[in-house]
N, C-alpha and C positions, 0 to 999 in steps of 0.2 A: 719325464717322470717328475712328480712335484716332491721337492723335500718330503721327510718321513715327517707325519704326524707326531712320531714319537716325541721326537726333541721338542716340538713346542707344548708337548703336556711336560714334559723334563723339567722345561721354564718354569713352569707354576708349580711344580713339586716342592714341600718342606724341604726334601734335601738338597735341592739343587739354591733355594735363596739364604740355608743355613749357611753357605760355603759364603757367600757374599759379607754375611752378619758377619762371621769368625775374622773375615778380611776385613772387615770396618771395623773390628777392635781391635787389631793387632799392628793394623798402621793410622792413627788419627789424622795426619797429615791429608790422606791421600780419600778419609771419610765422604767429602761431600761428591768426589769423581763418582766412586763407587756408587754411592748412592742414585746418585744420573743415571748411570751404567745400565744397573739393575733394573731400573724404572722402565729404561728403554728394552731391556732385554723382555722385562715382563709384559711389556704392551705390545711388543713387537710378539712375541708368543702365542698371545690373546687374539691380537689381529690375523693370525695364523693361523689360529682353532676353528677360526669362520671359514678359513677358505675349502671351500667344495673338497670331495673325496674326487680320484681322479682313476678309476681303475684302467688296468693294462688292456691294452687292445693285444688280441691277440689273433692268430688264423687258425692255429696248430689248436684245437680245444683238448684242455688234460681227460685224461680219463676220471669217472667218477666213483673211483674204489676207497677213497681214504687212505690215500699213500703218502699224499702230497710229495710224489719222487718227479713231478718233470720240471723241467728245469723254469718254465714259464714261474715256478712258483718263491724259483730265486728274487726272479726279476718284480713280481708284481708288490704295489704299496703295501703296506704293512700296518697297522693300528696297533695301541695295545694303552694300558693304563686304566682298566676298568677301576670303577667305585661301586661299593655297595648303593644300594635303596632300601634292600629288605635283609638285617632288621634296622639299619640303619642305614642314614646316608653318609656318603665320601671315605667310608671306611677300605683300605684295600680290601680285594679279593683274594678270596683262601686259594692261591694258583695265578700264577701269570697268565694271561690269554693273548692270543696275536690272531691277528684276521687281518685274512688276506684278499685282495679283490684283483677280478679280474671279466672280460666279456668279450663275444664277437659281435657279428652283427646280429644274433638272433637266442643269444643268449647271456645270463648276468651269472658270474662263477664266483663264489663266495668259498673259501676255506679257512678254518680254525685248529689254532695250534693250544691245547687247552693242557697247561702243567696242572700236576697234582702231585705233592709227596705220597700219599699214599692210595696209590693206584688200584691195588684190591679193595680199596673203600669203595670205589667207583661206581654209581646205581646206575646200571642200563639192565634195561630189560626187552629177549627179542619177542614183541607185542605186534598188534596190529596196530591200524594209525588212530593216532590220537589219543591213545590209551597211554602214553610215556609221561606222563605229565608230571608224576611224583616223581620220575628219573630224574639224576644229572639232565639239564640239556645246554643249549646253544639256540638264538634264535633271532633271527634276521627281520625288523621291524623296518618294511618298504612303505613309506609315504610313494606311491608310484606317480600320484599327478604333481605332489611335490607343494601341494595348497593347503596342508594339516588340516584337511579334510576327514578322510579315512587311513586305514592302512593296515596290510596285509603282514600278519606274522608267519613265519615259516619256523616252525620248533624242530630242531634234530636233537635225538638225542644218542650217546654215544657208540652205539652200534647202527648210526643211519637211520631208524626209526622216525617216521617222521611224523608230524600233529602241527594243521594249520588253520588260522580264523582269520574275519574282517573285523576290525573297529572303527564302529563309527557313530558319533550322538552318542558318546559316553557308552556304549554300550559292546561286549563282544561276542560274537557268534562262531561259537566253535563248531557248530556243526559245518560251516565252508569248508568246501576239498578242491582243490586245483592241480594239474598234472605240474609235477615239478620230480627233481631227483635230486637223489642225496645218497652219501656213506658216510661208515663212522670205522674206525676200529683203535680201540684202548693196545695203548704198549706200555711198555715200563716207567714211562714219565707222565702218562697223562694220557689223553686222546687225541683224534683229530677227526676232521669232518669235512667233507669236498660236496658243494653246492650246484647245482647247477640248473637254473629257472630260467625255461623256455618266456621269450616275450610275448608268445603269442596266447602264455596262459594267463598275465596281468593286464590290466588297464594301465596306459599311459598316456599324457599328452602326446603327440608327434609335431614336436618343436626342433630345432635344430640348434644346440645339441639341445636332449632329453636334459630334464632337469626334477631328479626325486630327490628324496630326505629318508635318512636312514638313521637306527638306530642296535648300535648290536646288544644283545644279552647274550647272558650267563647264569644258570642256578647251578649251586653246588648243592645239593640237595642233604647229606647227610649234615650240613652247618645252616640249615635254615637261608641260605645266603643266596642273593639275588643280584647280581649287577652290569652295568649300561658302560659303552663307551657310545658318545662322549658321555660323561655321567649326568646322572638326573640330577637339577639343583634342587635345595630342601625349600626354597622359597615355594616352587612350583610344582613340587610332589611329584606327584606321577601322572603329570599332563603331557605324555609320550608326543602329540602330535605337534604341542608348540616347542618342543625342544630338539626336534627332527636335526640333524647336521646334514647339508646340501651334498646330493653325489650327483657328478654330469657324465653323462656319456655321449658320446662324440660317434657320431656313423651307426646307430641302430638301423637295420632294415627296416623298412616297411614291409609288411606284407600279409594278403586277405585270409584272416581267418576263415575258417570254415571245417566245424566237426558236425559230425556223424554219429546219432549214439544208438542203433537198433539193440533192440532188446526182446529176448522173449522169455513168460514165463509160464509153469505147468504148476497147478495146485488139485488137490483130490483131497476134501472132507467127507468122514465120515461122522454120522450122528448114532445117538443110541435110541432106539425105535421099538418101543415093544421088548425092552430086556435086551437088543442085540445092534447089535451096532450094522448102520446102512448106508449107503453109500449118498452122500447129500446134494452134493454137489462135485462136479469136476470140469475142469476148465483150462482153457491152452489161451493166450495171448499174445501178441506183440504188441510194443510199442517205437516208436521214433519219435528222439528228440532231435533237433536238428540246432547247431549255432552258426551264426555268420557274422562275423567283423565287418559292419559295415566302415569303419575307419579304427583306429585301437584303441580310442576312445569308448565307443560308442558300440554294442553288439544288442543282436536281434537272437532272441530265441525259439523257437515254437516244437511245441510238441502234442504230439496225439496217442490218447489212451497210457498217461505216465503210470505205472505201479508205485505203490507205497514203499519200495527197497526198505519193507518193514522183514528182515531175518532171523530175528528173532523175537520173541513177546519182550515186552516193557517188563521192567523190576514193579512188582504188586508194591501196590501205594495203598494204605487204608482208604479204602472207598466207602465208608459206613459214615455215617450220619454228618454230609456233608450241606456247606452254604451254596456251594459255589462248584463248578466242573474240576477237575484236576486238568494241570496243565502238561503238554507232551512238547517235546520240540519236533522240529521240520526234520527230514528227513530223506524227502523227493528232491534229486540232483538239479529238475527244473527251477522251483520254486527257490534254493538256495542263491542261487545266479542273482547279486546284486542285491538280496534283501534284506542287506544292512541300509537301504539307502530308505528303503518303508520304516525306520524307525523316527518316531515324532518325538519331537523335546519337550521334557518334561512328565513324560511319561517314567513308570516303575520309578518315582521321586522318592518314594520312602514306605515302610514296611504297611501301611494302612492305605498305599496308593490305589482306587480303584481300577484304575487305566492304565493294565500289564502291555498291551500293547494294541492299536489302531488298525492294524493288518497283522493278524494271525491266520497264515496260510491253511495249516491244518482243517481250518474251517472249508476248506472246497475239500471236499472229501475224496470221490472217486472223478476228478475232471475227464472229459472226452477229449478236449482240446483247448489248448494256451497255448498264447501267445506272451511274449515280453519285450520290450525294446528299455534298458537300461546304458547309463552311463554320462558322458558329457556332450555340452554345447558349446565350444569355446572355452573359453580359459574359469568361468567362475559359475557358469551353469550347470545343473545335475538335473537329468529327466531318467524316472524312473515310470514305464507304462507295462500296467498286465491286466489279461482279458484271459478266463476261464469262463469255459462251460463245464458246470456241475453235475452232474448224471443223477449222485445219491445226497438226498438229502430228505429231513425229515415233511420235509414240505410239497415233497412229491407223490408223495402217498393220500395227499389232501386237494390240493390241486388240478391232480393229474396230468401237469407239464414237464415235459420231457426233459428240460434242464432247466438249472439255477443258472442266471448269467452272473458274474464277478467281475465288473472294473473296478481296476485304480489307476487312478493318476497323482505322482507324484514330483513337484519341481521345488529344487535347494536352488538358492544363489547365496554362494560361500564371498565370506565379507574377510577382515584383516584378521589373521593368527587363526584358529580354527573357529572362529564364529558364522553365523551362517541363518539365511531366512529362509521360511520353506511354505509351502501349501499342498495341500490334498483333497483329491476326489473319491472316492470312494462309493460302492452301493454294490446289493443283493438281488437279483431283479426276482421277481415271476409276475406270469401277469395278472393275477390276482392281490398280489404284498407284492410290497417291497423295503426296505430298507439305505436310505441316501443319507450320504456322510459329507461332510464339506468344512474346510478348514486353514488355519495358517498355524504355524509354528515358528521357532528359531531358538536359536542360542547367540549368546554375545560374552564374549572374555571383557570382563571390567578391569581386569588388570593380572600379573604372574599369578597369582594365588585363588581370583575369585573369577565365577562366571553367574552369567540367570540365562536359565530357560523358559520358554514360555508355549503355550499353544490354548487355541482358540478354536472351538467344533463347533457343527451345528447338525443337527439329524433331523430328518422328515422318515415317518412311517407309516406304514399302512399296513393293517393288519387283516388276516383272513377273514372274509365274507364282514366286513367292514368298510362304509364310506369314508370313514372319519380318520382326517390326516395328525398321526402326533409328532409335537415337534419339540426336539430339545435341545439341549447346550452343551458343554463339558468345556470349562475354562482352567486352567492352570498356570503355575510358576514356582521356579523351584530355583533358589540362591545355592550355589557351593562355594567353598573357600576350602584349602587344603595345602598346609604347610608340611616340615617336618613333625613341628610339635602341637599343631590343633586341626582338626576338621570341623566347621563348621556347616550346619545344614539350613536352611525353611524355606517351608513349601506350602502353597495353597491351592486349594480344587473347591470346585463350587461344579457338581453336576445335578441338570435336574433330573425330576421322576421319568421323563420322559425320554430322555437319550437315549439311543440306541446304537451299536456298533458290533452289527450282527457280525461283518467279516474280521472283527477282532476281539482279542479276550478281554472283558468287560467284567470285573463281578460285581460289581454293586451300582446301583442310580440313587435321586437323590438323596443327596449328604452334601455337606458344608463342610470342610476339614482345614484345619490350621495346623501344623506340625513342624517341629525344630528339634533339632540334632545340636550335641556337643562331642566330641572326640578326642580330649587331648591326651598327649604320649611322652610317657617317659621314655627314657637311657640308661638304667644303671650300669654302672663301671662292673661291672662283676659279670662272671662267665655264667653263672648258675641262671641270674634272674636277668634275661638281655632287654628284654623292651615288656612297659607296663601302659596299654591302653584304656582308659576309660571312658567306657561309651553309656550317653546321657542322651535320652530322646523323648518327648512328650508329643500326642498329637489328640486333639479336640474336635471330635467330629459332631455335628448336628445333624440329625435323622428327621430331614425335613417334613415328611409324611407326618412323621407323632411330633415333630415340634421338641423332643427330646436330645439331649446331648449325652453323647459318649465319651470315654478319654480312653486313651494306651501311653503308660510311662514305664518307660524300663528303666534298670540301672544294671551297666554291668561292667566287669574288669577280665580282661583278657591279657594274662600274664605266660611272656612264652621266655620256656625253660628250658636251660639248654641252649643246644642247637636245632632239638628238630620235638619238642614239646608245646603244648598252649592246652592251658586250661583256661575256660570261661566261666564264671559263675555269673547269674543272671535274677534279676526281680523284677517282675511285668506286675502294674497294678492296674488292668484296661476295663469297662463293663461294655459291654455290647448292646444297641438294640434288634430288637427281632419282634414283626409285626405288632411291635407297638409298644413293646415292654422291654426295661432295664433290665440287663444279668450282669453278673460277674464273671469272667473270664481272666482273672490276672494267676497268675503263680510264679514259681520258681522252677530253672532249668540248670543246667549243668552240662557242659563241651566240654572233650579230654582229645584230643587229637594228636597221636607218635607215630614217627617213623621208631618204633623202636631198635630197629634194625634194616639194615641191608635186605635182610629174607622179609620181613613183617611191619606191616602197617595197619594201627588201630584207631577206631575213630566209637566213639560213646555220646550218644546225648539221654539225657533225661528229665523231663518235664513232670510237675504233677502242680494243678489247680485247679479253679473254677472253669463252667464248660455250661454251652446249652446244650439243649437234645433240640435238632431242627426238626418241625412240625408243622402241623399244622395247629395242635394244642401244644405249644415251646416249655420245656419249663428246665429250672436250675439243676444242674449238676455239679458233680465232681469227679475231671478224669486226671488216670496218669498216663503217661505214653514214653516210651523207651525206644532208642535204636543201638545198634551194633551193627562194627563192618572190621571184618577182619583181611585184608590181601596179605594172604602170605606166598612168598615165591623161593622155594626151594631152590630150583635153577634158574637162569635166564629164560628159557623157554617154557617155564611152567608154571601157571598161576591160579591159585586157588582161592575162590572169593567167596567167604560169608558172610550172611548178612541176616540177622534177626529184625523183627520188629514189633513192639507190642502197646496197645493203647485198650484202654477199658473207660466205661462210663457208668456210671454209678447215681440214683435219685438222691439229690443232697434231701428232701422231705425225709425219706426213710431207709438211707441207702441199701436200694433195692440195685443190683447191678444189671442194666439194662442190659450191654454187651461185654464183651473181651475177645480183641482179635490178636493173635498170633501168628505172624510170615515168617519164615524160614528161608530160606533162599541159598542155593551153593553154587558156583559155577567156577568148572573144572576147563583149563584152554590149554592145548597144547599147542606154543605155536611151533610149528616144522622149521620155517622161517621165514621172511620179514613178508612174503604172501604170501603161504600159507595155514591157517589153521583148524584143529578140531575141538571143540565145545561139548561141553555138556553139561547143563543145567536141568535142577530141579528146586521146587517151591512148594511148599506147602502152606495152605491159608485154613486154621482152624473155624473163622466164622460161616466160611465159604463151606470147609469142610472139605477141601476140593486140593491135589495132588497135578501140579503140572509138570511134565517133563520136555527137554526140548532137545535134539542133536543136531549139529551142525558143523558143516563141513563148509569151509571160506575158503577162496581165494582170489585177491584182488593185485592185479599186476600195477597198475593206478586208478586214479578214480573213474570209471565208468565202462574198465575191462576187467567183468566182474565172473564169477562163476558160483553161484551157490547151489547147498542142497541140503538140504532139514529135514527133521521127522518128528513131530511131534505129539503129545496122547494128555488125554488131563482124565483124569481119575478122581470119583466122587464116593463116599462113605454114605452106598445106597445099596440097596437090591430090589430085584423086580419079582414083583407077589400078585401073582394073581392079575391085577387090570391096572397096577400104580406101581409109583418109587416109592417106597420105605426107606427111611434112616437106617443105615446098620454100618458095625464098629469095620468090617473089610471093606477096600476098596474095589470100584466097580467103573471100568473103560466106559467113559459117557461121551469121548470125541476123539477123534483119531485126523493125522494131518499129514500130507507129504507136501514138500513143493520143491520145485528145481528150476535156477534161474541165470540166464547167462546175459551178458553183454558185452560189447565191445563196442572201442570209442576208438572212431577212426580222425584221425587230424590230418585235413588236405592240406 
């Protein structure tokens, strides 16, 4: 077992070099030994801090209750000395933390010993996964190939609750679920948390020994308070992947993956027909996903006929007089498998970035069958390959071909610290159109503090009952810098009219955009006003078509108060064009975000400025638009979420108010516990006129042994008269819904 880590952060503690000062002036004689002494002591520390993490081999594996009683947990390494990042860095943490490590051959055991003076402050909540995010938690940041590439966070928070994503290309995806376990349980000093992550559910090289990079956290959530052992330096912010500390383990098994995920599912709509509601449609499916290891690097997926594991409807998003589609995240267990690695650099660079993302899966809607092969080639290659056939799409109703075909191919070759080059294949096929994509990308660290991204597209189309091939570009580069005390941004895009990137979210073609970001941040010494940011952004866009130029310049200051407050005030002055003509869109907004409490967390924006009406005749407006979200939690197991929202549009000529929408929204969960729960949601949309209800009954043992069953009915402010729907002020059942859906995920 290697010396405790402790002692050599002891070394570099104020208190441990104050003892040395005190001893250099109370004997001068003996000053310049000392001085040597200390120097040695402090490098020797330093030298220390690099050496790898070494956790306990063990045979005997603890059980995973959150007891931390077997004795293996005497024996294994120990960590502790967290430092803040958020609201600042190097500050201690509100509570001692120790983490402990431990593994056999087929599994990595992690445990946290987490003090707290005051223990009833303590925010756990028993939720389903991924939902703990505003709790206290604890959270295990695995570089698993160990090349600050990617890496896998695993959040627990204090009652075992668990919420995990991939990071990778600056970007993180929460929606990733991976079979791992965990407990939590709060006692009189604090909590504790016992880990336990199967190998065969991460990627790793299989080197001898295995060689990852770890990173632990901690949020104490009622202090706004966020911190890392080893801690984040403030030169390099919060570049998690270049500051990884090396863990080796020695004797991992090998051994062939291979799950099994059958699934089937029963759905019965009804519609309303003639005043009465009729039976629409009704349907029974299977599907299989299947996974194989082909080395632990390296896995193959494929699947036939995947369901959407859409359980409940999406939170109503104003969908009225939009530029652009609203965007949904992933949600299909196939498609999540590795598609951090489909992220291209220099995308989503800044709030005016056309190009949200290059591969946006959602776009295969209903596939028959995929396939995937993701993961590594050796020590610095990344191949990521997926092939769908699409069933429904809007293009088959014109066509008349049976499927959309979907490849991509995507290969990174990762450079020093987490920089990395990449290229991409992509295309939509039918044999009539198509849509082909083709590309390079990358990222490069210029130094602790700064990096640039870059990528280079090119597209060929063809469009329905058309010979003629369009061909377009989309180039970009995007600089960061990120200290304790400045963020710096700029970024340039030049895409033409003619790009295309049917298989990803795309809202705008060409434009010319030049854009730059400032960010610097106070400290004040005071408990009331802890950290004061000022965020400065300008971007310049030319509307290539009319030959016209746009701007968007914000200012704003985001001052957080307390320990668990931030108010934002904001001033946007941007015009937009639209088919040819200059508007005005800038205004003023307003953020208020508290945990006010333990039970209650509130969140407020409100906006009111300049606005278009999308048309096809555009012309000026003026809207306001307001949100509200109230989570209040009574108990641990019961949580009540409202959520308002309102936006109006008005003719600045004579303000005539075009529309005014209103959503309501409430959802009621009780969870039984930690797999367990029942729901109940309702939403009303005044534009719509339309009254949704939804009930649900969950329960998920891990990711992909699933059980569900729902009922849902949407109701419309109509009656049936005669041979039509009429407007009328009572509600009237226009669709009715069951479905029930189970799976299980067998691991050979």
């Amino acid at each position: 077992m290697p010396p405790s880590v402790e002692s050599a952060k002891m070394a570099q503690s104020p208190r441990f070099l104050s003892f040395h000062l005190l001893s250099d002036q109370s004997e001068p004689l003996i000053r310049p030994l000392l001085r040597i002494i200390g120097i040695l002591v402090i490098v020797k520390g330093l030298a220390f801090a690099q050496d790898p993490f070494r956790p306990l081999y063990v045979q005997d594996p603890p059980a995973i209750d959150g007891q931390l009683d077997e004795e293996l947990w005497t024996r294994a390494p120990v960590v502790t000395g967290f430092k803040t990042y958020t609201p600042d860095y190097g500050k201690d943490l509100a509570g001692r933390t120790e983490v402990l490590m431990a593994y056999d051959g087929e599994n990595l055991f992690f445990a946290f010993r987490c003090f707290d003076s005051e223990p009833e402050a303590i925010k756990a909540s028993m939720t389903s996964r991924d939902r703990m995010i505003n709790d206290d938690w604890v959270c295990i940041n695995l570089d698993s190939f160990g090349d600050q590439q990617s890496l896998y966070a695993f959040y627990i928070n204090p009652l075992g609750i668990q919420g995990d994503s991939r990071f990778a290309a600056n970007q993180e995806d929460i929606s990733f679920d991976c079979v791992w376990y965990s407990a939590g349980a709060v006692h009189d000093s604090g909590y504790a948390i016992e880990v336990r992550i199967p190998v065969k559910s991460i990627r790793y090289s299989h080197d001898s020994p295995v060689r990852m990079g770890v990173i632990f956290e901690r949020r104490v959530s009622r202090r706004s308070q966020q911190g890392t052992f080893p801690p984040l330096r403030p030169e390099q912010a919060m570049a998690f992947l270049t500051q990884m500390h090396p863990i080796v383990y020695d004797g991992l098994e090998s051994s062939t993956l291979v799950e099994v995920l059958p699934a089937v599912t029963y759905t019965q709509h009804e519609l309303a027909r003639d005043g009465e509601l009729a039976l629409s449609d009704r349907r029974a499916e299977g599907s299989l996903t299947l996974k194989l290891g082909i080395t632990s690097d390296l896995i193959l997926d494929g699947t036939y006929n995947p369901d959407f594991s859409q359980i409940e409807a999406d939170a109503g998003q104003v969908d009225v007089n939009l530029r652009y589609a609203l965007y949904y995240p992933e949600k299909r267990p196939f498609f999540l498998e590795g598609n951090e690695q489909f992220t291209v650099g220099a995308t989503s660079s800044s709030p005016v970035d056309p190009v949200q993302a290059v591969v946006y899966t959602r776009t295969i809607v209903d596939p028959l069958v995929g396939i995937k092969l993701t993961g590594k080639l050796g020590p610095k290659n990344f191949l990521a390959l997926l092939y769908a056939a699409d069933e429904l799409s809007e293009e088959m109703s014109l066509t008349g071909s049976p499927l959309v075909h979907v490849p991509v191919i995507r290969y990174k070759r990762s450079l020093a610290d987490d920089s990395f080059l990449g290229a991409i294949v992509a295309a939509r096929e039918l044999p009539s159109q198509y849509n082909r994509l083709a590309g390079a990308d990358g990222e490069v660290r210029l130094g602790e503090s700064s990096t640039v991204a870059f990528h280079g597209l090119y597209s060929e189309s063809r469009r329905l009952s058309s010979d003629a091939v369009e061909r377009g570009h989309a180039l970009g580069a995007n600089f960061q810098y990120s200290t304790r005390e400045l963020a710096l941004g700029f970024s340039t895009k030049d895409i033409s009219p003619a790009f295309r990137a049917d298989m990803g979210y795309l809202t705008r073609t060409g434009v010319t955009i030049w854009s730059a970001s400032a960010t610097p941040r106070f400290y004040p010494s005071s408990e009331i006003l802890r950290r004061i940011s000022i965020g400065l952004s300008s971007a310049q866009t030319l509307d290539r078509p009319s030959g016209l130029w746009e701007t968007y310049t914000s200012a704003a200051v985001s001052f957080l108060v307390g320990g668990t407050t931030i108010i934002q005030p904001r001033y946007i002055y941007s015009t937009e064009i639209y088919l040819g003509q200059r508007f005005r869109t800038g205004g003023i907004d307003l953020t208020v975000r508290s945990q006010v409490s333990k039970e209650l967390l509130v969140q407020a924006t409100g906006m009111t400025g300049d606005a278009i009406f999308y048309s096809a005749d555009p012309y000026q407006g003026l809207s306001r638009s307001a949100s509200a979200v109230a989570t209040v939690q009574p108990w641990e197991d019961l949580t009540l979420e409202l959520t308002a929202r309102y936006s109006d549009f008005k003719r600045a000529s004579n303000s005539e108010k075009i529309y005014e929408v209103v959503i309501g929204r409430s959802k009621l969960t009780y969870q039984v516990n930690r797999y367990l729960f029942f729901r109940g949601t309702a939403e009303y949309n005044t534009y719509r006129r339309r009254l949704l209800t939804d009930l649900l009954v969950s329960f998920t043992y891990i990711p992909g042994t699933v059980f569900h069953a729902g009922y849902g009915a949407v109701f419309e402010r109509i009656r049936w008269e005669r041979d039509s729907y009429i407007q009328d002020n009572r509600f009237f059942e226009t669709q009715r819904g069951v479905f029930v859906k189970a799976s299980y995920l067998w691991q050979l």
